[in-house]
C-alpha positions, 0 to 999 in steps of 0.5 A, spaced: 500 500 500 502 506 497 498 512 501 501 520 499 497 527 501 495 530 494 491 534 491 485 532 488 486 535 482 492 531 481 489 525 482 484 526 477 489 530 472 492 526 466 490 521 461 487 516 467 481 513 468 477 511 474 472 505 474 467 504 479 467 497 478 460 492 479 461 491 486 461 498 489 453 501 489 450 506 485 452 513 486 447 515 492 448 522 495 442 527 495 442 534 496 444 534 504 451 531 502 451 536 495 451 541 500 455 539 504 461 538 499 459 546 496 459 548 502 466 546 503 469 548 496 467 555 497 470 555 504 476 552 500 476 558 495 474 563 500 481 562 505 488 561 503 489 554 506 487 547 503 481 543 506 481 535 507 476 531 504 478 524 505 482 518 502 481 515 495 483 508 495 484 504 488 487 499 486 490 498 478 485 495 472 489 496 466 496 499 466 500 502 460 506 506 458 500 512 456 492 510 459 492 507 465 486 505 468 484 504 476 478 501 480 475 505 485 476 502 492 473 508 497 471 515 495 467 513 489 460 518 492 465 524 492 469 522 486 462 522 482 459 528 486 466 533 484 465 530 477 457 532 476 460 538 481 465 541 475 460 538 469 455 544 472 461 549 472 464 547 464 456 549 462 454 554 466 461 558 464 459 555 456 452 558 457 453 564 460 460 566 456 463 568 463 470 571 462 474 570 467 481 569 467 480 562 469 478 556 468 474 556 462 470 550 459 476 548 455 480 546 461 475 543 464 473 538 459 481 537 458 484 536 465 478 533 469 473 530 464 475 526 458 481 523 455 481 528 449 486 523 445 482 517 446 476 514 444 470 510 446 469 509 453 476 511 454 475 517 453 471 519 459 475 520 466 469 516 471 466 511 469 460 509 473 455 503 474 450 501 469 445 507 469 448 511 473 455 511 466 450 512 461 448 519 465 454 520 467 456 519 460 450 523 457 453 530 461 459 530 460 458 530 453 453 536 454 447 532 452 440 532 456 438 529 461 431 528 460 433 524 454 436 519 458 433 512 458 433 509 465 437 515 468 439 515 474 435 520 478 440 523 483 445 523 478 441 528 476 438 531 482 446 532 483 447 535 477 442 541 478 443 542 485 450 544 483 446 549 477 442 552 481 447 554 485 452 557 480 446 561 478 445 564 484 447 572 484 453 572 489 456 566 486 463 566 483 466 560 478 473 563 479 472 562 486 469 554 486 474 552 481 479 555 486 477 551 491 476 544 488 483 546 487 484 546 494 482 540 496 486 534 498 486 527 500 490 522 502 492 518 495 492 510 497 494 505 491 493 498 493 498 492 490 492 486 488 499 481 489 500 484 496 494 488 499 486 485 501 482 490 497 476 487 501 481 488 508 482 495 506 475 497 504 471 493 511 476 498 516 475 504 511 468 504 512 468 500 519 462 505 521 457 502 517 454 509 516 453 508 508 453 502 506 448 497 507 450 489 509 447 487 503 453 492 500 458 489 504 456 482 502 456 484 495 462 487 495 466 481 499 463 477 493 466 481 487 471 484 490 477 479 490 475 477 482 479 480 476 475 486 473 472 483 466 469 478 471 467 482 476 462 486 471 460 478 468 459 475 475 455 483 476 450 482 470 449 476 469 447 475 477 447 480 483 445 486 478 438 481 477 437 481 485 437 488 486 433 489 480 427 485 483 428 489 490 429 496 487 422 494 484 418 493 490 422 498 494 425 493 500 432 492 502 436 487 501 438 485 508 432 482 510 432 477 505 440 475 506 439 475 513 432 469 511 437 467 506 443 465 509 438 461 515 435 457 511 442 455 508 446 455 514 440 451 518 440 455 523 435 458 528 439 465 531 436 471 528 442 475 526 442 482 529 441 487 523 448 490 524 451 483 524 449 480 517 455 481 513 459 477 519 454 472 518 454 471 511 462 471 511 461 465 516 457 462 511 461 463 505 468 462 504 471 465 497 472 459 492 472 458 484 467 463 480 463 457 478 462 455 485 461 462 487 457 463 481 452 457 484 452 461 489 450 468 485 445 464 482 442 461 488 441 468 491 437 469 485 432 464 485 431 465 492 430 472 491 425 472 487 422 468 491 422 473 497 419 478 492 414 474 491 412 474 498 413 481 499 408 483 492 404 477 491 401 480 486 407 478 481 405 471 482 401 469 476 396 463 478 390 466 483 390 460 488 397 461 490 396 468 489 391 468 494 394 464 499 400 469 499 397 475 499 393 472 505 399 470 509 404 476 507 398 480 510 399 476 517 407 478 517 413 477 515 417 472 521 415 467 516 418 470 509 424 464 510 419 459 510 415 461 504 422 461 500 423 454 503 415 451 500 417 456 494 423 452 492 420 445 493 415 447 489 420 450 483 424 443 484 417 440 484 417 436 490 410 440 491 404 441 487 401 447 486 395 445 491 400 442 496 403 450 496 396 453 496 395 448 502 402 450 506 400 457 505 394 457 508 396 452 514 401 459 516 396 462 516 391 458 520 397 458 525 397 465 526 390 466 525 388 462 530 394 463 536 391 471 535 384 469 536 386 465 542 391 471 544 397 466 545 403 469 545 406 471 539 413 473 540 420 470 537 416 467 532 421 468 527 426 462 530 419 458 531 419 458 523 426 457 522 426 450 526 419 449 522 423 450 515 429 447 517 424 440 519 422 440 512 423 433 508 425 433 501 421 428 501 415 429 503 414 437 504 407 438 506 406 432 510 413 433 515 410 440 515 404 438 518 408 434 523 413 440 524 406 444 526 403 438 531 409 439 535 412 445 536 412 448 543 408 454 539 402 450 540 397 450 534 390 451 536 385 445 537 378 446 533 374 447 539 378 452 542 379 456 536 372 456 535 370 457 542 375 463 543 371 466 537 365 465 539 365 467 547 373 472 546 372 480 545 374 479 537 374 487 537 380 488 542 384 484 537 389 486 533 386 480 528 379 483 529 379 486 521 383 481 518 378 475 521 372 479 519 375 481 511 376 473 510 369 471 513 367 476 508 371 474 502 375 468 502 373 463 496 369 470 493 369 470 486 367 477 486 371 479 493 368 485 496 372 492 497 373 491 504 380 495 504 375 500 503 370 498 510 370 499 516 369 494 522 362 496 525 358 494 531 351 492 530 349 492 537 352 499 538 359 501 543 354 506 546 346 505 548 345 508 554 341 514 551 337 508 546 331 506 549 328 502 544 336 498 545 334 497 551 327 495 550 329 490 545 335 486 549 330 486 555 331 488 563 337 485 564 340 489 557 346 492 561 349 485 561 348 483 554 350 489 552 356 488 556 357 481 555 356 480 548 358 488 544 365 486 542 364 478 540 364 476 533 356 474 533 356 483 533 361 485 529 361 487 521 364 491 515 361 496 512 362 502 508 356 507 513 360 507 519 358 514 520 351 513 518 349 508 522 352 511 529 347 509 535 342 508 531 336 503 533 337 497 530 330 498 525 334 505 523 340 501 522 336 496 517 333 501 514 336 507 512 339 510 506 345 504 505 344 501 512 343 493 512 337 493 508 341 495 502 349 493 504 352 489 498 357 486 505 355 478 505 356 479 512 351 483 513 346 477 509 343 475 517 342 481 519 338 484 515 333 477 515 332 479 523 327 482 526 331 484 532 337 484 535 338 480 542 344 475 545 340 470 540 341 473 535 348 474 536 350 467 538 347 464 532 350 469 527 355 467 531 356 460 531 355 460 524 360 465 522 365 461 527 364 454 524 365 458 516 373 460 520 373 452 520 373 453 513 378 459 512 383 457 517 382 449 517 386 444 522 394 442 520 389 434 521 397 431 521 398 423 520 399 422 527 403 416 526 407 421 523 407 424 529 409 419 533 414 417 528 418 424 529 417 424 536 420 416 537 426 419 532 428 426 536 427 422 542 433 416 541 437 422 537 437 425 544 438 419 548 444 417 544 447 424 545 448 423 553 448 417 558 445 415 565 453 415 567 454 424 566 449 425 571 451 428 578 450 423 583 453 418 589 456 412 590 449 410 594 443 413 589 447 411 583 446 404 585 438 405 587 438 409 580 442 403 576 437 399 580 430 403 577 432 403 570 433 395 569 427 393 572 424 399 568 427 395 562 423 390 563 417 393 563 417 394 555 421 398 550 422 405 553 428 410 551 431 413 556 434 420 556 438 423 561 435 431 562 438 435 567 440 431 572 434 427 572 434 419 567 426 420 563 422 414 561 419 414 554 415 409 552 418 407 545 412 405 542 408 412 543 413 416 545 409 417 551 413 420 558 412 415 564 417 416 569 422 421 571 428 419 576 432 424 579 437 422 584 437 425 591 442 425 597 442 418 598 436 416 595 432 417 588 426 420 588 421 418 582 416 422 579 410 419 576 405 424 571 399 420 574 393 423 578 395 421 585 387 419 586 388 415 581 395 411 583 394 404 586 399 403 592 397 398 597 404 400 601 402 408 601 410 411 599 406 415 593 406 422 595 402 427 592 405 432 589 401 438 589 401 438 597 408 440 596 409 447 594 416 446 591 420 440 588 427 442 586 432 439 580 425 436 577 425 437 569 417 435 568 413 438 572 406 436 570 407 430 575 402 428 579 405 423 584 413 422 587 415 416 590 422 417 595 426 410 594 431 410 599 434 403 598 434 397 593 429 394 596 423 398 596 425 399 587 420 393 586 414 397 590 415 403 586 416 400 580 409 397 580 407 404 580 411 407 574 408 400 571 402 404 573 404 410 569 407 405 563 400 402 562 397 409 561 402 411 555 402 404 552 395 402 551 
């Protein structure tokens, strides 16, 4: 590495040519940067002394005896904001006819513009990336912007800022030349042989400020490759990725962050700053062709992730559909959407498997808000979802993956129950789920966008006496009780119109129920009153249709009970009975336990804390708990103690106690302390007790 002070005029005087190569960014500066830099030139042009403006960080392209070529490493937004910066000042003087002694358009085009002897793309001094050259290139050679296919806005916005300010009155060319001839910089050249361009590059911008992970990760991707490459590599992949994201206006980092999780089978969320580091685990620099599996990788699954993000892009209605329902429900699940979308590229899924899949994420969601479960780090429960997700059988591992998570997946009765009796309008899910009821399996969907969520009881009857009439003495307790469930709550575009209304009013006013297009509205506007029976029949019926929309997993328990047995023995082959911490006398009482515990039938044994568990082997069913204690065992029993039989009377009950220490199963009604191993054959009667239960 080779680093001078010089000034910038220097670097960019002579014939030489400074490449922003495919991994750098767009240009990026916006007015506020723009000002900042014209700021600091008049201060330059106005005072005697120089002013610093940073480093600029090259490596060689392309050296010869009289062109040289050099990439731009670090100071490419500055290098191009000077460029747009002298453009405006070369064509301000031309416009105007400005007559001062220096500089005029000529020496501005020949010292700091083009390469007047050479031709082609030589002949341009900065050479940016794809939309931002052809802008570039379209100015310097003074043509119009606005003639520019696909220019680049803040190339542009660049430029004319710069205009606007040379128009002013009290603006001064010679004094803005003078000051950019006052600039200086620390001149840093690398040796590709010797110097880390990436090294370089990460400690110069260690702040993160500017650059994005996805920057980061671009440029540790490309960086290492020999120029001609990089711009292949650039084009023919990572250019696509950030197409697709540009187009829907959401970054890059969420989607490699999901990325590298799905490929790494991790389930740690990786913090946002932290990005760049993880995929630099994940990857290690190799062959292009290897590198270009990977770029091609990034691709695929990129416009997977867009799909999700805009599933209006999807061209078949069902799974547009499906996606457009479960992209409204979050994003913690994005990863396992590309993880069902890749399976489905590959055709290891049917296109109805991937509708079902779809929906199945949002009968989860739906259902855990409606019974208000907890709905926190749901990102790492979808990552170990996805990670469980067989090649084989996707859709059926999937609904495996759903019967056992710890996030539990809401029953039929409790969901329907949860609908019928909770106060849906306190939700957050309230409009979701009342949009669904109305439009889900609709040809012709209503605007629900547009419609509001309204309560045909109204919030307010204290001064209503025909509401008070119609639901009977006890109306304040109705009214209470029944105001916010689902049986009372619907979509209309006539909120304001319908206020506190009475209920006749409601039905028959200028677009009231009598007249509403809302499918939800169909039973109300057949009823002659309405009272808490109404409402619990509209009710009922309403949460038997969420059924429909938001159906059961309906797992193969077989299946179930297979993956249960098979992460059972995986953690019982990962520890043996011989790492528990115990002594000399509890350890042969233990050893004791467990050996006639093995004739009982099949079980799998799992040292858990300090504890050895019992499961039945057959339906992965726990059945018993040793924990050794000083000088004794204490067994623990997930039986009723009402329901144990112990002729001898050394069962204890659990729930006289207020505190079992070290115990790992806490749902254990029953505990039998053996102090000896003589007594192993009174406890063992009961733990087969336990063992007939999980069996049968």
């Amino acid at each position: 590495m080779q680093a001078i002070n010089n000034p910038f005029v220097a670097l960019v005087n002579g014939t030489k040519q400074f490449i922003i190569p495919a991994f750098q960014r767009d240009y990026s500066w916006t007015t506020e940067q723009c000002q900042q830099m014209w700021d600091d030139i008049v201060r330059a042009g106005s005072t005697d002394g120089d002013h610093f403006i940073g480093s600029f960080v090259y490596v060689a392209g392309n050296t010869a005896a009289v062109f040289s070529s050099w990439l731009v490493v670090d100071g490419q937004q500055r290098l191009t904001t000077l460029t747009l910066l002298l453009i405006a000042l070369r064509d301000y003087i031309r416009e105007t006819g400005w007559a001062g002694q220096e500089p005029t358009s000529a020496q501005i085009d020949a010292y700091f513009l083009t390469n007047e002897h050479e031709s082609g793309d030589r002949r341009y001094k900065v050479a940016l990336r794809r939309h931002d050259d052809a802008t570039l290139k379209a100015l310097v050679d003074g043509k119009d912007p606005s003639e520019v296919e696909n220019r680049s806005e803040l190339v542009v916005d660049a430029y004319r800022f710069f205009r606007r300010q040379l128009s002013r009155p009290e603006a001064d060319p010679g004094l803005i030349y003078r000051g950019v001839g006052r600039l200086n910089i620390v001149d840093v050249t690398l040796h590709r042989r010797i110097d880390d361009p990436q090294r370089v590059f990460e400690s110069l911008n260690s702040t993160g400020v500017d650059l994005t992970q996805s920057d980061l990760i671009r440029n540790y991707l490309l960086m290492g490759l020999p120029e001609p490459e990089q711009t292949r590599m650039y084009d023919d992949y990572w250019s696509k990725v950030e197409t697709v994201f540009r187009e829907v206006g959401s970054s890059q980092d969420t989607f490699l962050r999901d990325y590298i999780t799905l490929r790494q089978g991790t389930t740690t969320q990786a913090r946002a700053d932290r990005i760049y580091a993880e995929f630099r685990e994940f990857w290690q620099p190799s062959e292009a062709q290897v590198l270009a599996d990977l770029l091609e990788d990034l691709v695929r699954f990129s416009r997977y992730f867009v799909s999700f993000l805009q599933p209006d892009r999807i061209q078949f209605k069902k799974l547009a559909t499906a996606m457009r329902q479960v992209r409204s429900l979050g994003s913690a699940h994005a990863m396992l959407v590309m993880r069902f979308y890749d399976l489905y590229d590959e055709q290891a899924l049917t296109h109805d498997e991937f509708v079902r899949a779809l929906d199945l994420i949002s009968s989860f969601l739906v259902r855990r808000s409606v019974l208000g479960w907890q709905t926190r780090n749901y990102w790492a429960v979808f990552a170990r979802i996805a990670h469980s997700i067989t090649n084989e059988d996707p859709l059926g591992s999937f609904q495996v993956a759903l019967a056992r998570q710890n996030y539990r997946f809401p029953p039929d009765a409790d969901f329907v129950s949860a609908l019928q009796v909770g106060d849906l309008f306190k939700l957050r899910i309230c409009w979701h789920v009342l949009s669904q009821l109305e439009n889900a399996g609709q040809n012709e969907p209503s605007p629900v966008s547009e419609y509001t969520i309204e309560h045909i009881m109204p919030q307010s009857i204290d001064d209503v006496a025909e509401w008070q009439d119609m639901l009977g003495e006890d109306w304040e307790e109705v009214h209470q009780t029944w105001l916010h469930r689902l049986g009372n709550l619907t979509l209309t575009g006539y909120n304001s119109t319908y206020s506190n209304r009475p209920f006749e009013e409601k039905k028959a006013v200028t677009g009231g129920f009598n007249q509403s297009a809302v499918r939800l509205n169909e039973f109300v506007r057949q009823k002659d009153e309405w009272t808490s029976l109404e409402m619990e029949e509209r009710g009922k019926a309403l949460a038997q249709r969420a059924l429909d929309i938001w159906p059961h997993h309906n797992a193969d328990e077989r299946l179930v009970v297979a993956e249960e047995i098979r992460e059972l023995r995986t953690r019982s082959a990962a520890r043996k009975a011989d790492s528990i911490n115990m002594d000399g006398s509890s350890s042969l009482i233990l050893y004791g336990i467990r050996d006639a515990i093995r004739e009982l039938g099949e079980a799998i044994e799992i040292v858990e804390g300090n504890s050895l568990c019992f499961y039945d082997a057959q339906s992965a069913g726990f059945f018993a708990e040793t924990l050794p204690m000083s000088g004794y065992v204490r067994i623990l029993l997930p039986i009723d103690f009402e329901e144990i039989d112990d002729p001898e009377g050394v069962a204890k009950d659990v729930t006289a106690w207020k505190f079992l220490p070290n115990v790992t199963h806490r749902d254990c009604g029953v505990f039998i302390d053996i102090g000896s191993q003589q007594s192993i054959p009174k406890a063992v009667a009961m733990v087969r007790q336990a063992f007939n239960v999980v069996s049968e």
